[in-house]
N, C-alpha and C positions, 0 to 999 in steps of 0.2 A: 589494474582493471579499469576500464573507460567504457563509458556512451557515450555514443553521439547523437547530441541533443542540436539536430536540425542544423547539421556542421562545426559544433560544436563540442569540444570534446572534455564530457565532466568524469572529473576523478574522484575513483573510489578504490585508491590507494588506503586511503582512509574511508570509516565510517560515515555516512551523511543522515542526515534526520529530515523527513519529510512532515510535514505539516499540515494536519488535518483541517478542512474550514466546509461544515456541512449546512448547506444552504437548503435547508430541508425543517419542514416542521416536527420531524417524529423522529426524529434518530436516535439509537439504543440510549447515545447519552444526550442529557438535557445542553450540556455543557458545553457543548458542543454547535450547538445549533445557533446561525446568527440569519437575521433578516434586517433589510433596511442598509443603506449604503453607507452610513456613518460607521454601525457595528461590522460590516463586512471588512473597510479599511483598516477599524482599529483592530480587531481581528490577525488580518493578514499583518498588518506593520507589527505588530506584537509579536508576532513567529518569526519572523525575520530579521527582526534587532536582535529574537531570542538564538539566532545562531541557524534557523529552519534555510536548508539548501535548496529544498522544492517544498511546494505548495499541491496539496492532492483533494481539488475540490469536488465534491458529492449534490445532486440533483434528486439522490431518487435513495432512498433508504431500503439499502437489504437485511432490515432486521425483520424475520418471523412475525409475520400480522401486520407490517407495516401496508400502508396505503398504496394499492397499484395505480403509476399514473401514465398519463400517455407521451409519446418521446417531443413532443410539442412541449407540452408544460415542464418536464424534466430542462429542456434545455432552454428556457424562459426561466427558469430561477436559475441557470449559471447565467448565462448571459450578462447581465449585472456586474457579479462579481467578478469575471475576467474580465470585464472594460473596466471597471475600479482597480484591477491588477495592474494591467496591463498597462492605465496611464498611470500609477504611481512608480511600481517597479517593473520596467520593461524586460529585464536582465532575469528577473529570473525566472527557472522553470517551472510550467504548470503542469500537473496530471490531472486530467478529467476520470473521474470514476465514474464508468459506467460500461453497460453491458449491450448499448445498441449502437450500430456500424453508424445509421442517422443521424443521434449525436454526436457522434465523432471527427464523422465528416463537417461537421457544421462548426463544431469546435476547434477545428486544426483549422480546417479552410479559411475562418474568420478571423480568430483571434490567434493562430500560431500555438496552440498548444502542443508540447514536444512529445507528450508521454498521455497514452491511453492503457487506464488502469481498468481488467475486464473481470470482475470476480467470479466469472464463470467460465473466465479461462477459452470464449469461443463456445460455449455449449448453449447459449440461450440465443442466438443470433447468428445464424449461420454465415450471414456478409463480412462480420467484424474483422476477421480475418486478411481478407481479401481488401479490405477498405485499411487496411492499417497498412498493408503492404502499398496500396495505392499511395498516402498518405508522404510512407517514407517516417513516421513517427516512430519513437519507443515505444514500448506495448509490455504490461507487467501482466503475465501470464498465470494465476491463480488457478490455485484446487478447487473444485467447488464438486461434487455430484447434486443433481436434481436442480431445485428451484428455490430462491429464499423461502418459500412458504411448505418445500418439501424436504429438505435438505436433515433436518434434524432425525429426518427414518430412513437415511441412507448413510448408517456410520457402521454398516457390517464390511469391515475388514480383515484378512487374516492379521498380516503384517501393515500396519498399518504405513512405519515411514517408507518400505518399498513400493507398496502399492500406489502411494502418493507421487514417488520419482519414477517408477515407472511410469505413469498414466502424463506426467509432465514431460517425460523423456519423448514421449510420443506424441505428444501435442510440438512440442521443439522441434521433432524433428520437421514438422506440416508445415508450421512457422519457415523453418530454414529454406525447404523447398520453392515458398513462394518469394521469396525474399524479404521476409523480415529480419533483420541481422540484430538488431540492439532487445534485447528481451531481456529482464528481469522477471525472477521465479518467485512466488510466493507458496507456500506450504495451503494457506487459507485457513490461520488459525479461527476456530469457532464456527468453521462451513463444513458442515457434514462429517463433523467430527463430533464427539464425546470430549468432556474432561480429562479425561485419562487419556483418551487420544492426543491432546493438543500437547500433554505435559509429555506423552513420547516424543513425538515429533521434533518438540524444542529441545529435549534431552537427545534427539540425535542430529539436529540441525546441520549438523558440521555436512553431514551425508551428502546434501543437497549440493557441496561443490560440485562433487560428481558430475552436476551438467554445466559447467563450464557457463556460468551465467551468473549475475549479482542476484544476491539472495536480500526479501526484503521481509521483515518482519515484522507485524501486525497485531500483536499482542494488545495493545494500548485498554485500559478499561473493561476486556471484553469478559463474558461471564467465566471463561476458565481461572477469573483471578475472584470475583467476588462470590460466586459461587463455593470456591474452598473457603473462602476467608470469612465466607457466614455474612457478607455486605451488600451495599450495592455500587454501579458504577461511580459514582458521586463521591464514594468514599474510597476508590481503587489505586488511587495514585500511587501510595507508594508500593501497592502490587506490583503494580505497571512498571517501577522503576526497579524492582529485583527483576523480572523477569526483561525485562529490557538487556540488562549486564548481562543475564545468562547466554541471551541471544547474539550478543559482541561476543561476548567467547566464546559462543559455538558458531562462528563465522559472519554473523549479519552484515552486510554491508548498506543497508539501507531499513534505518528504522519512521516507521509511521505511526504517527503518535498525535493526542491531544496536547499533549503537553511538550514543546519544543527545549523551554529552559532545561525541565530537570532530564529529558532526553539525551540533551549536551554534554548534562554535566557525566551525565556514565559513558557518555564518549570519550570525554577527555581524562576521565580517568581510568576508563580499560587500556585508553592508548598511551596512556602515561606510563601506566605499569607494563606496558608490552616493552614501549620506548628504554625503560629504566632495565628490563631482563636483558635486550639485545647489548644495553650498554655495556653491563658486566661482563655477560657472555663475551665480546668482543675483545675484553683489557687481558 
């Protein structure tokens, strides 16, 4: 399996780890958050020595009560950190997360960003669509219902992983018609979901082949881990890194994370142990 990343074509034959750097003052985790050009470099150069393939930077925090801001200021705080990207490590790829066609266009056009990440999947910005097809970018396609600040009283589902690849199956196919061809699927763990929801969904992950699209997962610190585990984000890491493995074995092909080392290291040894079964099987 491949994308193409602006004629470019990245493999995901294997697993890759995306790299979270959230350029934002409120985000769910504190940990997370860098300002100032010095922290943004060391930041990004830390995820990328630590093995990180793509870089998936954040303007505008979709956490529950977080600050609404306007797409001006959202793309004044990336701005910065893609010219600090961009002249240190030219090579690699950027995802911009966000959910307005504005910045997007402003992002791709300027700075060559390959991948726009929209966690409402197209439902909060009717242009996004159409501007990602313009674009000619990746586009990572998310479950969300409602709106960050509604989303937690929209988790009435029967079945929850069908309804979720259903409602994606159908958003894909709009996609396809317009010509978006490179899409990654995300489930939206923690967006309009319950607890119980999130831990179906990854207990059925694999499902998600179904659409014929790399599957990326999201997991990373988010309350379906501290939440069971009686903590808080700050203390979820090694949540993050069980439920990280479970997500490789049920198909991940793209994990997003605060943490790129210990991310790697369950790559390299879910694929270890794959590498080591095929071997036997084969003698």
């Amino acid at each position: 399996m491949t994308l193409n990343i602006h004629g470019h074509l990245l493999d995901l034959s294997r697993p890759l780890v995306m790299g979270i750097i959230n350029v934002t003052p409120d985000s769910f985790y504190s940990g997370s958050r860098v300002s100032g050009c010095e922290e943004i470099r060391s930041r990004a150069a830390a995820q990328i020595e630590s093995g990180a393939a793509l870089l998936d930077l954040g303007g505008y925090s979709s956490r529950p009560g977080a600050e609404d801001i306007s797409a001006t200021e959202e793309y004044d705080r990336l701005a910065p950190a893609l010219d600090i990207i961009r002249k240190h490590w030219p090579e690699i790829p950027i995802s911009v997360d966000t959910f307005r066609s504005e910045v997007a266009y402003r992002c791709v056009e300027k700075w060559g960003v390959e991948i726009v990440n929209d966690i409402s999947g197209g439902g909060l910005d009717p242009e996004m669509w159409s501007a990602v097809a313009e674009l000619g970018c990746a586009y990572v396609l998310m479950h969300m219902r409602g709106n960050p600040m509604t989303m937690q009283s929209c988790c009435d589902y029967g079945d929850v992983t069908s309804e979720v690849i259903s409602d994606l199956a159908f958003k894909l196919d709009k996609l396809r018609s317009i010509g978006v061809a490179d899409v990654i699927v995300d489930p939206g763990f923690g967006f309009a979901k319950t607890t119980e929801q999130n831990f179906r969904i990854l207990d059925e992950l694999e499902h998600f082949k179904s659409l014929g699209c790399p599957i990326l997962a999201g997991v990373s610190r988010k309350s379906m881990i501290w939440r069971t585990l009686d903590t808080v984000p700050a203390e979820s890491l090694n949540g993050t890194t069980v439920l990280n493995t479970i997500a490789l074995l049920k198909g991940a092909n793209i994990l997003r994370v605060h943490d790129v080392k210990e991310a790697m290291e369950c790559v390299t040894l879910t694929e270890t142990m794959r590498d080591s079964a095929e071997s036997l099987q084969s003698r």
